[in-house]
Each structure stands twice: as C-alpha cells, then as structure tokens.
N, C-alpha and C positions, 0 to 999 in steps of 0.2 A: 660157672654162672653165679652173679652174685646174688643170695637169697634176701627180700627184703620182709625183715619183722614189721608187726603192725605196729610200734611205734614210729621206723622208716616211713611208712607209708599216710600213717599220721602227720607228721612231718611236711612229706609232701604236701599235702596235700590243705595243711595249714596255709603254707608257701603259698598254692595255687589259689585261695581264700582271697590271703591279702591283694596278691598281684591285681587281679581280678579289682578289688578294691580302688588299686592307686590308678589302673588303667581305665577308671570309668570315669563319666563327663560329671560324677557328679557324686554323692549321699547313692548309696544305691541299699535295697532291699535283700530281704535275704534272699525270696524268689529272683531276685534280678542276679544274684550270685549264682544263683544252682542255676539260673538257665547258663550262665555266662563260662560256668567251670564244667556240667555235665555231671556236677556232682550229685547225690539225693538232697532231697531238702533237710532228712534226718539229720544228714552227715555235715551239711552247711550251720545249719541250727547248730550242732555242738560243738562247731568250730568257732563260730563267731561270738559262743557265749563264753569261749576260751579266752576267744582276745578284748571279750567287751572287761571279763573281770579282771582281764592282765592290763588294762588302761589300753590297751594297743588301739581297738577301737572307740569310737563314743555314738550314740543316738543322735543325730543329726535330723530332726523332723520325724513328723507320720505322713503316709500316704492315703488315700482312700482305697481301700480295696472291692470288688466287687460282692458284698454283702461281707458279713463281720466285724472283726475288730480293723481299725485302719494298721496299716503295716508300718513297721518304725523303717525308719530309711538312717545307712549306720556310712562312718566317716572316719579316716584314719585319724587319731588324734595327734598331732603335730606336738603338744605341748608335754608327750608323752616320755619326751628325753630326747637325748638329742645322740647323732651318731659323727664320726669324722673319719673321710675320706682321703688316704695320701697318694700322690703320684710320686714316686724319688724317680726322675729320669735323666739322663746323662749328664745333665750340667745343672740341675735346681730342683729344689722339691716344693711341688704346690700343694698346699694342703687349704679342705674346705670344711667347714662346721654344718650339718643339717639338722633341722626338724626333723621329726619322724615323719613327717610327709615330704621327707625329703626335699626339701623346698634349702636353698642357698641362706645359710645369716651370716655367713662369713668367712672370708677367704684370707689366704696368704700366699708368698713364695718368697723362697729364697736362694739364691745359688748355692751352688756348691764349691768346693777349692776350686783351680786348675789340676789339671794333671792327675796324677793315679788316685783316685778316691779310695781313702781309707773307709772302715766297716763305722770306725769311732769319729771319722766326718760327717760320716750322714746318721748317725743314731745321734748326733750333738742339733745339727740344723735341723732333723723331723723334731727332736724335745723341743726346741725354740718356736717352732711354726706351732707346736699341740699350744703350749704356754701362751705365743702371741694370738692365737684363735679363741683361748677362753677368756684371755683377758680383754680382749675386741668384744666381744659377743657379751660377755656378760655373763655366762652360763656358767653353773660351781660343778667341778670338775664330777662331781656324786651324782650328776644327770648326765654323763656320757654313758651310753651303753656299750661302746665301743669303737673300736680303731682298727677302721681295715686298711693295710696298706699294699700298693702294689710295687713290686722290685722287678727292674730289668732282668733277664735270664730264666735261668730254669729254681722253682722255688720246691723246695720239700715243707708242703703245706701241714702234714698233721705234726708238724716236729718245728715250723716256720726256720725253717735252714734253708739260707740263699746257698742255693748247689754249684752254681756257676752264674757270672754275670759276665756277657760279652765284651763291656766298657771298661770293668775295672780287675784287676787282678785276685777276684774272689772265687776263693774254691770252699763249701764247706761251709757259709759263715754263718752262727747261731742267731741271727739277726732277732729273731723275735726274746729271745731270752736276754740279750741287750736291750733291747727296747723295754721290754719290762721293768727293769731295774730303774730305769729313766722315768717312766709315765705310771707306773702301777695302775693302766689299765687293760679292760679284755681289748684282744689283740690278733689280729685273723690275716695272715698274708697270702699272697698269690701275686700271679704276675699281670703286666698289661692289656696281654690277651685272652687272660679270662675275666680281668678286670671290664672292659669294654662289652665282652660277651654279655656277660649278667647284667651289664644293665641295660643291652639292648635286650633282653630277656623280660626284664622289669621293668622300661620303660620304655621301650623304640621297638623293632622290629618283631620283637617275640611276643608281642601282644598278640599280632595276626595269624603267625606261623610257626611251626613248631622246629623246622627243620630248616637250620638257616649257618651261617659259617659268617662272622663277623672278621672282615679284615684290618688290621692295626700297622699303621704308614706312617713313622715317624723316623726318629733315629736310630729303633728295631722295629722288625717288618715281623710279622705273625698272622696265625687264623686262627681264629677261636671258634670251638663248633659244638651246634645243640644239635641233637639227635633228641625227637621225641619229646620237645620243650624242655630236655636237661641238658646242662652243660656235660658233654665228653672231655673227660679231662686224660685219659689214657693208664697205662698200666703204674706206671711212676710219676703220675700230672706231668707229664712234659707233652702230652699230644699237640697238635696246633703249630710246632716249630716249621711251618712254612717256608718260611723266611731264611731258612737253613737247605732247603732242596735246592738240587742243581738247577740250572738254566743255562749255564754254559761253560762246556767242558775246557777246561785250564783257562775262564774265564781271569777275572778282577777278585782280587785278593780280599778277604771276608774278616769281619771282627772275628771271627770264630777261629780261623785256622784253616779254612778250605775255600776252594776258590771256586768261582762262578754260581754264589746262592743267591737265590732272587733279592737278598737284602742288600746285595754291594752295587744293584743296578736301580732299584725303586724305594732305598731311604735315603733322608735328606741328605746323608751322605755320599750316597752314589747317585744323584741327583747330581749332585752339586759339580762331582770330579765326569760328568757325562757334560755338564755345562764347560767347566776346566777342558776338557777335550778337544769340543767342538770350539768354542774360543777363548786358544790360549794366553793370547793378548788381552783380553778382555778384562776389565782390572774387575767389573761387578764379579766376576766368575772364580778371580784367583785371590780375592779376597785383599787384594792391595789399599789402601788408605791410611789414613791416621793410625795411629797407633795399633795395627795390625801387619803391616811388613807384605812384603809381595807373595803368593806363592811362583813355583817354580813350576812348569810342564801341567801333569796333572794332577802335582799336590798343593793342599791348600797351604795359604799364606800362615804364619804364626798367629793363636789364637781365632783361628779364621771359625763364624760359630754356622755352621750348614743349612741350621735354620733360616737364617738371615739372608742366607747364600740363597737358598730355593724361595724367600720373601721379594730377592731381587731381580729374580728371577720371572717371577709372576708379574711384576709392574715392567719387566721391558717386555713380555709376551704382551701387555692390554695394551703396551704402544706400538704393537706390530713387528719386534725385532724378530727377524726372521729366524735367524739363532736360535732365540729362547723359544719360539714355536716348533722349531725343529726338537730341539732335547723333549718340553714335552708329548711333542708327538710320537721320540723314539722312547721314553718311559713309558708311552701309555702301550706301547705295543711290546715291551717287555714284561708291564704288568699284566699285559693281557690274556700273553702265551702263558704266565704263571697261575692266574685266573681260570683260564680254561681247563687246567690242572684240577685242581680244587672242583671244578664243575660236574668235568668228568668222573672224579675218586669218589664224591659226598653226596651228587647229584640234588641239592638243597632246593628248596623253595625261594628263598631270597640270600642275594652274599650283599651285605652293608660292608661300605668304604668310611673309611673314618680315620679321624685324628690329622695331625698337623700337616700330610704332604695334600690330603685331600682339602683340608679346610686354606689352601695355600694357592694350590694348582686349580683348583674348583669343576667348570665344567669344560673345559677345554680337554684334562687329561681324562675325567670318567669319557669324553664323547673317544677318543682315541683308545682308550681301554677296553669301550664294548664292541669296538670295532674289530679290536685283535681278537676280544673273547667268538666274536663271531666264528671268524674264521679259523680259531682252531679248536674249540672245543664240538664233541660231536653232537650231530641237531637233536635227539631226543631228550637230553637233558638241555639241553641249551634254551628249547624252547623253551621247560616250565621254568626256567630261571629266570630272578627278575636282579638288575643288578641298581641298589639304590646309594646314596649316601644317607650316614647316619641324621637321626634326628633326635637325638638325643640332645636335651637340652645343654650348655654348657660343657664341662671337662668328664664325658663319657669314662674317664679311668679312674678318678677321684669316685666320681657316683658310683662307678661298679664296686670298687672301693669300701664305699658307705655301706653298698647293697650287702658284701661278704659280711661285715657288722653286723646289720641287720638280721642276715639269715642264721648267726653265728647267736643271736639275741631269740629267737625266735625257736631255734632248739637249746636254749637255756632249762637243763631238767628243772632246777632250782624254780623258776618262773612258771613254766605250762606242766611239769610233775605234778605239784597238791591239783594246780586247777582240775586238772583232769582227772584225780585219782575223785576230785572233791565232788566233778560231776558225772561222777557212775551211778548207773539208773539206780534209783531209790530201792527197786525189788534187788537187784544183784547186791547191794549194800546191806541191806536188812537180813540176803539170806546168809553171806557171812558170815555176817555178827552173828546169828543163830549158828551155825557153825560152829563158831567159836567158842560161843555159854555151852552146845551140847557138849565138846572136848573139855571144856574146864571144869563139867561136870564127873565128866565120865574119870579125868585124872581125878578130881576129891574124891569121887566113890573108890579108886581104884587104893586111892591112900589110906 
C-alpha cells in the first residue's frame, strides 16, 4: 500500500483547487471552491494564497457577501506562461501552444518519414514544430513552463523511456533525454491514453465523476482509467493496454505480435482491412487511385493512409452504402463485446469514446456499440454506466499533454517550496526561530 506524505497530499489537493477552478462557468470564490472540492475553507484559503503569490491565479472582481467584507472572486491567470502540448502518432506529430488557461494560441503538424520511423526522426520534426510554435505565437521560449509529450506504446514515465512502440521498431529508447538536448526545456512524457484521460479528468468528463475509463480509437486502441478522480496508471504505467486483450482466439494478426486484440478489429486499421473484407473490389476500401497503387485481398494498397480509408468510409455510410453500414455495424459490435469488458472489470460511472475512429464514424457506430454493450455486459453495472463521447474541446491528447506540464509545473518544489514554507502560521514560525536563539544560546554558553 502506497503511503501518502502530507506534501503528496498537498499536492493533490492543490491539483483538485485548480481543476475546480478551470471547470467553473466563471471567476469563482474561495467559498464557491470549498463547496465545490469538499475541502475546509482553511485548506482552500492556503491553497489559493499559494497560487495567487505563484501568478497561477489573479483576483478577478469582489462579490457581495452576506454581511462583511465582499469576497474576491479569483481566475486562472492565462498570461501566467504558457505550456505546450505534443501528439507524435503514427504518421505526424501535432503540436499546440497554450495559455495557462489552457485556451489554443497556436498550432502545428507535420508528418513524419514513410516507413520505420527512427527515434532521431521524430526528436528532429517535434524540435521544428516546439521552434515553429514559438515563432508563430510570439511567445520567448523563458515563458514556457513546459512540454508534455505523448508517444505511442508503453512509456517509462519517471526516466521518459519509450519502452516499446507498436509502429515503430523501438525498444528502450531515451526519448526524453533526446529531447532535452534539442529543446532545453522541462519535459514530462506518457502515452495517449493517459494523455486523453487527464484531460478528460481536467476538462470533460471527470469534472462530474470520479470513476470513469476513457477510451482512445485511433491507429492504437486503449483505456485509460480513473479510480477515485486519479489516474490508475498500474504497477509499471502500462495499465489501460486494452487494445491488447483478446476478442478472438487466432483471430487477425496485431501490431504487437499476437492475434485477435481488440485493436486489429476497432482501429483505423482494422477498420479499414473489415472494410477490404467485406469489399474487396471496392477501390474506396483497397486504397487504389492516383499515386497510391491497388491493394490486394485484404491488404491495403502502397502508402494506403487508414485514416482516410475509415474517412471514406463514413461519407459512403451517409450515402446509404449498404457495405459501409454493415462494417460499422459489425465494428460497433465488436467494440461493444470489448466494452462490455471494461464494464464488467471497472464497473465505472461514465466510459467516454474519443479521438479519430469516433470523431469519423460519429453516431451511427456509438448507436451499434451500446447495443452490443447491452447485450453482453451484465445488468448491474450496465445500468449505472453511461456510455458518452468525448467533449473535450479540440485534440484531447495534445491537451492532456499540456495538462502533464501543467501538473508537472504545479509540483515544481523550486515554485510552491518557499511559498509554502513562506506561508506557515506566523505562531509555528516565531516559535522556531525561538528554538533556534535558545540552541544558539545554549551552544555559546556551552563554549
């Protein structure tokens, strides 16, 4: 069981301060805080006189209150520095520049090679995209607080070693001590599905509920999961590998090495070869046209990009091709039995759908997904589950991204250390010091 010191718990509960903060409709109070977190008003007061003296937050009006002084009403201060959030995903890395209110000033992306991506590929195009961000933006590099990035696969977060990446031929790689040499700045990795989580945690669904399992549907499948309004990250951060359990024994052959995982049937790539399947002729499916080449059976054409593949996909389902309504009805019921999985194990309050096969397929496949979750998961959890798509504004892995900066900025000892040491009650400060002059006495006399 792991013990938490009361700086941990400080910490937290700074975290829970802000969030509270960015999830309100507005300037909110420090009573509107403590009702809103459950924290004392004690504990609220010397949290937020942390973040008023660290710039994090600012005074944003007074309020009337009912006899006394009017109550100040406090605001995250956006102009407080800024943070930058990376996606590196199979073919391009998007990178975004925020305010401390998290708010968008500026974005980029850029591809990556073809073919086996090197370690010294993607540490050259994320250096170009940090460079083309601050020179877009305007912003001098001495107000970034930080660079959270997220990487495909399994990441060793307190050391930032990409451990294994499904796409590319990495075992082991020191990514973040690369990245440093490039950017010299602070630098916080993890992967896409705890990327996605935290900031459904900080801005979308974990503002309601504490106990939720974010699903990530792109070109890697995962689940990210909060227990108790934290991220579960597991004994080695690799918990959440979802997208890696069975669904079908000597199924469809897996980026990983093993066959039948729910990601070779519900990302855009096994999207795509379910489309290839069901029509093999179908030139949208096998990826044939212009300078792409035909594929064969159910592999794709040369350079064929999967995303594009499940984009064209969704425009002949909204013209009624009965094909393309069939694949996603038979993904949604693949994703569904995997769903009901997750339902059963985690028993969560809400599972969010997110990123590009949902923001693609939209409600044709969630309406086919809750259908299979119906029917296979059992009614007790079933009931209290609510199954949503994300709402997180813009690229939910960029932001979560940000968010790791953020929280990575936010236990900065260098930052909230003096503050805190600086606001210990005046009585424990004074007796101290008395402390101290009777010891420094008592050695003079002793000398």
């Amino acid at each position: 069981m792991i013990k938490r010191t009361s700086q941990d718990i400080r910490r937290l509960n700074r975290f829970e301060v802000l969030r509270r903060v960015y999830a309100g409709p507005g300037a909110m109070s420090r009573q509107d805080i403590a009702a809103a977190t459950g924290l004392s008003f004690a504990t609220v007061a010397n949290l937020t006189s942390e973040l008023l003296e660290a710039g994090v937050l600012v005074e944003a009006g007074h309020e009337d209150s009912s006899g006394g002084r009017p109550r100040a009403r406090l605001a995250v201060n956006a102009e407080r520095g800024a943070l930058i959030g990376v996606d590196i995903a199979e073919t391009s890395v998007h990178a975004e520049l925020f305010d401390l209110a998290l708010e968008v000033r500026h974005s980029v992306e850029r591809p990556l090679p073809p073919g086996d991506v090197r370690p010294s590929d993607v540490v050259d195009v994320l250096a170009g995209c940090v460079e083309e961000l601050l020179s877009g933006s305007g912003v001098p590099r001495e107000r970034v607080l930080g660079v959270g990035v997220s990487v495909p696969g399994m990441v060793e977060r307190e050391g930032g070693v990409s451990s294994f990446s499904p796409y590319w031929s990495w075992h082991e790689v020191p990514l973040r001590a690369l990245l440093d040499e490039r950017l010299g700045l602070p630098l916080w990795l993890d992967n896409p599905l705890r990327a996605s989580t935290v900031a459904e945690l900080w801005f979308g669904a974990g503002r309601e509920v504490d106990d939720l399992v974010v699903l990530t549907l792109r070109a890697g499948v995962g689940a990210g999961i909060a227990i108790d309004g934290q991220l579960y990250r597991g004994f080695t951060n690799s918990a959440g590998e979802w997208g890696h359990t069975c669904i079908a024994l000597d199924g469809r052959l897996c980026t990983c090495g093993n066959r039948g995982c729910v990601e070779a049937y519900v990302s855009t790539r096994g999207i795509a070869r379910t489309w290839r399947e069901l029509a093999p002729d179908d030139e949208r499916a096998t990826g044939a046209g212009p300078g792409t080449g035909a594929g064969t059976g159910t592999e794709p054409g040369p350079g064929q990009d999967d995303a594009a593949t499940v984009a064209a996909l969704a425009r002949a389902a909204a013209e009624q091709d009965p094909i393309a309504i069939a694949v996603i009805d038979r993904t949604g019921r693949y994703l569904g039995a995997a769903v009901a999985n997750l339902v059963n194990l985690f028993n969560p309050r809400v599972l969010v759908l997110g990123n590009q096969v949902v923001d693609l397929l939209g409600e044709r496949l969630l309406t086919a997904t809750y259908e299979a979750v119906t029917r296979h998961a059992l009614p007790l959890p079933h009931r209290a589950a609510t199954l949503r798509r994300s709402a997180v504004p813009h690229n939910a892995v960029t932001r979560g991204a940000a968010t790791f900066a953020l929280e990575g900025f936010l236990n900065d000892r260098e930052v909230f250390g003096p503050v805190s040491r600086m606001r210990q009650p005046r009585e424990r400060r004074e007796g101290r010091e008395s402390r101290d002059t009777r010891r420094a006495g008592s050695a003079d006399a002793e000398g």
